[in-house]
C-alpha positions as a Markdown table, in Angstrom:
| # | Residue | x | y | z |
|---|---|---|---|---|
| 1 | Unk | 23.7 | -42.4 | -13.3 |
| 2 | Unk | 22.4 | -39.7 | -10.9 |
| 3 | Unk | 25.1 | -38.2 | -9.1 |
| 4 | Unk | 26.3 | -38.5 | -5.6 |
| 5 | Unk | 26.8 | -34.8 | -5.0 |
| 6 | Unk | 23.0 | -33.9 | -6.2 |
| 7 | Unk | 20.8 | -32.6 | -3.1 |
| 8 | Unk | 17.7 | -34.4 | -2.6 |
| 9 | Unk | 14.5 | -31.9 | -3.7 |
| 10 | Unk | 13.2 | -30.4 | -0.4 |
| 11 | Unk | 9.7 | -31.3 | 0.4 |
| 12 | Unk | 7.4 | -28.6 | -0.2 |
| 13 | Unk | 6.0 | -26.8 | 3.0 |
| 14 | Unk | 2.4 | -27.3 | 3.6 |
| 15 | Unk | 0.8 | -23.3 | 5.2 |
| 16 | Unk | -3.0 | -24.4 | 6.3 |
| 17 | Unk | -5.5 | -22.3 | 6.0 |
| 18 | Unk | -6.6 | -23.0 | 9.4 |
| 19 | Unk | -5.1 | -24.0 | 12.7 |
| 20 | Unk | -8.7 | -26.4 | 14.0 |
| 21 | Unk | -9.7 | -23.7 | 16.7 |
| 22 | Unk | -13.0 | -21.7 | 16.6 |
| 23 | Unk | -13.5 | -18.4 | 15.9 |
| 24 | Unk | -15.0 | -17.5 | 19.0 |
| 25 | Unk | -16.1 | -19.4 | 22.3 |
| 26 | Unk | -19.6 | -17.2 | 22.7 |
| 27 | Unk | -21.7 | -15.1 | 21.3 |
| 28 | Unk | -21.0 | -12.1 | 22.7 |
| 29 | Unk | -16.8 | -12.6 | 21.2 |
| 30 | Unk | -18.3 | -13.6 | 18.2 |
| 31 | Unk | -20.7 | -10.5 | 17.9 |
| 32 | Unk | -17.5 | -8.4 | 18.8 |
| 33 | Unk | -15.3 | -9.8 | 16.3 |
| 34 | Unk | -17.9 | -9.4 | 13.4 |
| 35 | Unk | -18.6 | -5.5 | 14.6 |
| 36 | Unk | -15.3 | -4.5 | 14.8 |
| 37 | Unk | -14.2 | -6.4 | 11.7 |
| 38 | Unk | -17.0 | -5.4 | 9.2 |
| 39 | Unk | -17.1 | -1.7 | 10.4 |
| 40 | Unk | -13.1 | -1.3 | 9.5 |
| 41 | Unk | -14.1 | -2.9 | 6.0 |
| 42 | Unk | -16.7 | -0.2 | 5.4 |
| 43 | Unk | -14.3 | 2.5 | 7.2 |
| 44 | Unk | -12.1 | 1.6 | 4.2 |
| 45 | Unk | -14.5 | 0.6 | 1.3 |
| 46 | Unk | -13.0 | 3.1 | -1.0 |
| 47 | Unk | -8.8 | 2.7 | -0.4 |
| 48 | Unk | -7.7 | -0.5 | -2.6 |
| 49 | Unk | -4.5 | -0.5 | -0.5 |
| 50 | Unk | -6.0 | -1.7 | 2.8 |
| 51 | Unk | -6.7 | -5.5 | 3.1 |
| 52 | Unk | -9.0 | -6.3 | 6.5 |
| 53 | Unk | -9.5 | -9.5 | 8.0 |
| 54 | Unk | -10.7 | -11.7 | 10.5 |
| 55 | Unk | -9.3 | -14.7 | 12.6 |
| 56 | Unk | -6.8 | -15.0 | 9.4 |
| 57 | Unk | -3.7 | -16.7 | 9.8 |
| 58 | Unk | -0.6 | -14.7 | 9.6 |
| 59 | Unk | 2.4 | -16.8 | 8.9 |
| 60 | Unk | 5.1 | -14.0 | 9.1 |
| 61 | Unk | 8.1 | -16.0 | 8.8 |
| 62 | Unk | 8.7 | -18.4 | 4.9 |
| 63 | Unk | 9.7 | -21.8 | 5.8 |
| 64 | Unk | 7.9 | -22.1 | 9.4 |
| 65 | Unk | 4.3 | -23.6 | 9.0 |
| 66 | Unk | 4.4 | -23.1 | 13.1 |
| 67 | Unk | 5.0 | -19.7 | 13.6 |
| 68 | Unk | 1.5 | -18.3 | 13.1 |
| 69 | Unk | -1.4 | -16.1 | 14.7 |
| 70 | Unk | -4.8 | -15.5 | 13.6 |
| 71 | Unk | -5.8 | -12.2 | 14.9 |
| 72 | Unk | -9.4 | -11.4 | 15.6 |
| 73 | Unk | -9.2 | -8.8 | 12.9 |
| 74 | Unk | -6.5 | -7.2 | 11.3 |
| 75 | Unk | -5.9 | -4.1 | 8.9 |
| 76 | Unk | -3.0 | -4.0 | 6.8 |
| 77 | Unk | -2.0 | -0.8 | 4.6 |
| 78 | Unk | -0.1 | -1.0 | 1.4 |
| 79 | Unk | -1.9 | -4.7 | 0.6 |
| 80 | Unk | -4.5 | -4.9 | -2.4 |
| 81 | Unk | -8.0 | -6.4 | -1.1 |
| 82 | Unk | -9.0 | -9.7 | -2.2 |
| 83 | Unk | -9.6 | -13.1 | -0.8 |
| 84 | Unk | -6.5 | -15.2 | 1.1 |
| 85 | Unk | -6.7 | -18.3 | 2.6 |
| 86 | Unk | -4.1 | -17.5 | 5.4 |
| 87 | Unk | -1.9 | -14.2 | 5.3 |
| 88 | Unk | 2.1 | -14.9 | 3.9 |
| 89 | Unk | 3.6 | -12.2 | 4.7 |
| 90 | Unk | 6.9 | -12.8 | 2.4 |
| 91 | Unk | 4.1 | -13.1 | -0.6 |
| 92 | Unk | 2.8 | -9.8 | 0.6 |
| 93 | Unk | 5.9 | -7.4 | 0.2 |
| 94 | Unk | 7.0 | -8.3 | 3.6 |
| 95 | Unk | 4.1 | -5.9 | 4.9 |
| 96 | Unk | 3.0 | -7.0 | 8.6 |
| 97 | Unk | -0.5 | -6.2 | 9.7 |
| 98 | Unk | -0.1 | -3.0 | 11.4 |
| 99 | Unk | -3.4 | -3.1 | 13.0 |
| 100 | Unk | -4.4 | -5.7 | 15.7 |
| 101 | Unk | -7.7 | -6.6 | 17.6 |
| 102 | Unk | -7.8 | -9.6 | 20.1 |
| 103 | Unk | -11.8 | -9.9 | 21.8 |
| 104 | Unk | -11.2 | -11.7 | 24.8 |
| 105 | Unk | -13.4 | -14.6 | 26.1 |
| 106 | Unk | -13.6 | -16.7 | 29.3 |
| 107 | Unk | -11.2 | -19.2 | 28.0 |
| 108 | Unk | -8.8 | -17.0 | 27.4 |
| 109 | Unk | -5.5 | -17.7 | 29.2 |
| 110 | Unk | -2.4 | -15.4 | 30.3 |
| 111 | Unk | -0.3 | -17.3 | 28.8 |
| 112 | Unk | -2.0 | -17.7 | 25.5 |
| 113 | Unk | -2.5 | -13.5 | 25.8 |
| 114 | Unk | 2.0 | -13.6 | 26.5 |
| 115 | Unk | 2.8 | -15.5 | 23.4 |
| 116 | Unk | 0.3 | -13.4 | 21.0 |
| 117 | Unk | 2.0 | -10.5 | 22.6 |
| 118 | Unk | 5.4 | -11.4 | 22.1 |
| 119 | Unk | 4.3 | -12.4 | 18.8 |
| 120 | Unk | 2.4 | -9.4 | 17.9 |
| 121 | Unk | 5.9 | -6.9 | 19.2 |
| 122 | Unk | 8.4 | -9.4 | 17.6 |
| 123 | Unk | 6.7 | -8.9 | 14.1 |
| 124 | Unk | 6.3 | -5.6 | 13.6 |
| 125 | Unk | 2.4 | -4.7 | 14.4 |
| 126 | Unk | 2.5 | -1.1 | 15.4 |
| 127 | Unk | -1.3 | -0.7 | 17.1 |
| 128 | Unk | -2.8 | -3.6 | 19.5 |
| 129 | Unk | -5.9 | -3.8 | 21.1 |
| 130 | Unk | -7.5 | -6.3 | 23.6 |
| 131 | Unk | -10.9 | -5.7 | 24.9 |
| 132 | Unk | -12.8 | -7.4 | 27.3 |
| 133 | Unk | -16.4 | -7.3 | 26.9 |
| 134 | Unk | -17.2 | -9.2 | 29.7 |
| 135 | Unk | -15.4 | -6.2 | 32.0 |
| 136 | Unk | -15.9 | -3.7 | 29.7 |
| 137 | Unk | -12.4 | -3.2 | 29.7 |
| 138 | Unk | -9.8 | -2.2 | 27.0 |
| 139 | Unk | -5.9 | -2.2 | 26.4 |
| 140 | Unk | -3.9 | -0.8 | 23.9 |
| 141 | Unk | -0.5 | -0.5 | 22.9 |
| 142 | Unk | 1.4 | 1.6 | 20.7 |
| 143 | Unk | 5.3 | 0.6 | 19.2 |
| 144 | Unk | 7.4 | 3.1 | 20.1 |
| 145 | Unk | 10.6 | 2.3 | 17.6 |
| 146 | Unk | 11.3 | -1.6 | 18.5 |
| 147 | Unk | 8.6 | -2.4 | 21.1 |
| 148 | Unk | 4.6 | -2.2 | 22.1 |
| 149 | Unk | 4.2 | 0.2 | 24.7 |
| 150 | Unk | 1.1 | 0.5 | 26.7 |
| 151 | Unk | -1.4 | 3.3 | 25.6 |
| 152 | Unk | -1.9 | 4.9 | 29.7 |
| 153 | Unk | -5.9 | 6.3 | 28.6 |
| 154 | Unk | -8.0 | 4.3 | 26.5 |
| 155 | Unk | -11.4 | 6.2 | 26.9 |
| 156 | Unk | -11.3 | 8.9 | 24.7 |
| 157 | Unk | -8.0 | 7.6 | 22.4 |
| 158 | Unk | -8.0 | 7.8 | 18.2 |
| 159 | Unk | -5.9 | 5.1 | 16.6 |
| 160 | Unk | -3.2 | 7.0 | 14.5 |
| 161 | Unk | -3.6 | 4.5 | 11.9 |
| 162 | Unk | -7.6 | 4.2 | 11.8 |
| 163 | Unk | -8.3 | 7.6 | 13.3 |
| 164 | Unk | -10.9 | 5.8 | 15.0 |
| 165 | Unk | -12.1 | 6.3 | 18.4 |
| 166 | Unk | -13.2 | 4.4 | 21.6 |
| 167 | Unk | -15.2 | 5.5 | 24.3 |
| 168 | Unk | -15.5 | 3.5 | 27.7 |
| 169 | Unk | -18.1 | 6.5 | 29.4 |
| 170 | Unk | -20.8 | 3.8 | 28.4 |
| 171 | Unk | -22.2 | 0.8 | 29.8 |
| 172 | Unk | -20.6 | -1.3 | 26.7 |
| 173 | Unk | -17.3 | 0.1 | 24.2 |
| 174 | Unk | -18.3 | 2.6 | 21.7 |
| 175 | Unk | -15.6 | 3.0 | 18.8 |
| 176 | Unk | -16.7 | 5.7 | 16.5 |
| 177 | Unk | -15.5 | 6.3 | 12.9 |
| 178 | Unk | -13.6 | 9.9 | 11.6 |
| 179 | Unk | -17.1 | 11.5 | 11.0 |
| 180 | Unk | -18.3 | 10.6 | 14.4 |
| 181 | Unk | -20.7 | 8.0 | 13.8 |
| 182 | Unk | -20.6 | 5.2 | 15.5 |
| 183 | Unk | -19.5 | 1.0 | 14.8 |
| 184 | Unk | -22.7 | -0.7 | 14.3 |
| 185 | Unk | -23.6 | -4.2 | 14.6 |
| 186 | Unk | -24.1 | -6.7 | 12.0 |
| 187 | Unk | -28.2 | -6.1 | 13.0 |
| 188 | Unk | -27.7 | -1.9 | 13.1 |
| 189 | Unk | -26.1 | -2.2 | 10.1 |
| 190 | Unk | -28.8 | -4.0 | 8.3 |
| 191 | Unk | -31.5 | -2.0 | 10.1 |
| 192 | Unk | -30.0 | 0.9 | 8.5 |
| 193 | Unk | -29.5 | -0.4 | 5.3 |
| 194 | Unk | -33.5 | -1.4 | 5.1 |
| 195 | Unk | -34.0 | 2.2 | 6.5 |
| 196 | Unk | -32.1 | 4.1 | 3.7 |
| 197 | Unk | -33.9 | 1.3 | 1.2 |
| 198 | Unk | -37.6 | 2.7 | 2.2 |
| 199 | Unk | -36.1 | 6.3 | 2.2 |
| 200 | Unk | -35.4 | 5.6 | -1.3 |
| 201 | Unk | -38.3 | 4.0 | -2.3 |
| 202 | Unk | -40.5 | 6.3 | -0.7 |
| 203 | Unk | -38.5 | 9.2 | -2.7 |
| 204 | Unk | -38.8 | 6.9 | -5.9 |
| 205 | Unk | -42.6 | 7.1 | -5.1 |
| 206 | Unk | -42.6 | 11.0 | -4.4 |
| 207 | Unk | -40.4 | 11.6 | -7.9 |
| 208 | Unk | -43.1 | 9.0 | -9.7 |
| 209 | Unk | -46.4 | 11.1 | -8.3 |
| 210 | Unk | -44.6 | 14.7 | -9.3 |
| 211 | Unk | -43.9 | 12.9 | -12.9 |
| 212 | Unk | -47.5 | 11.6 | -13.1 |
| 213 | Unk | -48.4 | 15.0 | -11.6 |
| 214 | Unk | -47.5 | 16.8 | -14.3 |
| 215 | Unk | -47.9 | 14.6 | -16.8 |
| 216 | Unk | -51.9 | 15.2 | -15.7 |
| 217 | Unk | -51.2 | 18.6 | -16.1 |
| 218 | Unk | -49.9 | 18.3 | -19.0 |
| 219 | Unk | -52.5 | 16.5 | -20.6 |
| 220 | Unk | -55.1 | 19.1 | -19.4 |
| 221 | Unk | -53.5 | 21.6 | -20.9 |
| 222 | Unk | -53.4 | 20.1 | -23.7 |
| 223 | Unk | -56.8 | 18.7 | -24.0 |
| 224 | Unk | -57.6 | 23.1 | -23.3 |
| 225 | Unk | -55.7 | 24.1 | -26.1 |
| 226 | Unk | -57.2 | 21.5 | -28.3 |
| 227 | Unk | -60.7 | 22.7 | -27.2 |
| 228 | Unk | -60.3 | 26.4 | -27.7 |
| 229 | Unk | -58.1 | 26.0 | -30.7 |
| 230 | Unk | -61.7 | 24.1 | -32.1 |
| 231 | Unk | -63.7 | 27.0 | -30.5 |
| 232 | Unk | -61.4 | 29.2 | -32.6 |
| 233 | Unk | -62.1 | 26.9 | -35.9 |
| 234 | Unk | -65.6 | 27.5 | -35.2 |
| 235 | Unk | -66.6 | 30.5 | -34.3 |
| 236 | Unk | -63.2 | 32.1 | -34.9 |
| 237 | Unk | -61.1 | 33.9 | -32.8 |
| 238 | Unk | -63.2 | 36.6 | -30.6 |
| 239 | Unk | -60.2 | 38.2 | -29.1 |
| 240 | Unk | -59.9 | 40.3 | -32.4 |
């Protein structure tokens, strides 16, 4: 007989992986998104403690399948790489993302932009940014102890987390890495990458003509000592 004072089993709390919207609404959001997400994963290819991601869901909170963002891209420090389906933060050490980007399209509403806000300060991000490239424009806030507070020059500021930095002097946002270079798109990036390829083919090439090079020479010195060592045989050696 089962007893009367045992607690029915809980039904297990379903976290999807993804809440039905798109990732972007355009091209131009979408090109943005992929930029600023890709170049953070190559800013920090060689740290195994910083997990980057785009339009991930972040459930902060266990027990509520609701209370959720996915951020355009996200860095979070202290977190191994490696692939998620949505971003638990109470399986991650309790570590919030620290870093936030939001790319703003034309359906974008002020009160959607609020809630991710309050969401963003509530939960312990400590760097958001929201550009607009239809504007060229760009916001950023920076928690000072328990809230987000607005960043007052954009153009010109280095994330203290990223130590990247943006520049609004040109006709479209420039974000530029430590070194100085700059963010490239998915297409620079590739450009480049074919670029450095034919460099290195063409040096490949160079390295394989000085080897045959002197392999030729070689050979002809060879081929000379071989004949004047038979001279010698034959007619022996003059020199004496």
């Amino acid at each position: 007989m089962i007893s009367q004072l045992q607690s029915p089993t809980s039904p297990e709390i379903i976290y999807p992986d993804s809440d039905g919207q798109p990732m972007a609404d355009n091209t131009k959001q979408f090109r943005w998104i992929v930029t600023i997400k890709e170049n953070l994963e190559r800013l920090f290819r060689d740290r195994d403690d910083v997990f980057v991601a785009g339009d991930l869901l972040w459930y902060p909170v266990a027990g509520n399948n609701t209370l959720r963002q996915a951020p355009d891209a996200m860095v979070v420090f202290g977190r191994p790489k490696g692939d998620r389906g949505s971003y638990k933060q109470w399986e991650e050490a309790q570590m919030p993302p620290q870093v936030v980007f939001e790319i703003l399209s034309p359906g974008n509403r002020m009160g959607k932009m609020a809630r991710k806000f309050q969401f963003y300060q509530q939960y312990g991000v400590e760097e958001y940014y929201v550009y607009d490239p239809d504007d060229v424009e760009l916001i950023g806030w920076l928690r000072a102890e328990t809230a987000l507070t607005i960043i007052e020059e954009m153009d010109g500021w280095v994330s203290p987390r990223l130590g990247i930095k943006f520049d609004l002097s040109q006709p479209e946002l420039q974000i530029f890495y430590p070194d100085g270079s700059r963010f490239l798109t998915y297409v620079e990036l590739a450009a480049q990458l074919e670029q450095e390829q034919a460099r290195a083919e063409q040096e490949r090439q160079r390295a394989e003509e000085e080897h045959q090079r002197a392999e030729a020479e070689r050979q002809r010195a060879d081929e000379l000592e071989r004949q004047l060592q038979a001279y010698r045989d034959r007619f022996g050696d003059l020199s004496q």
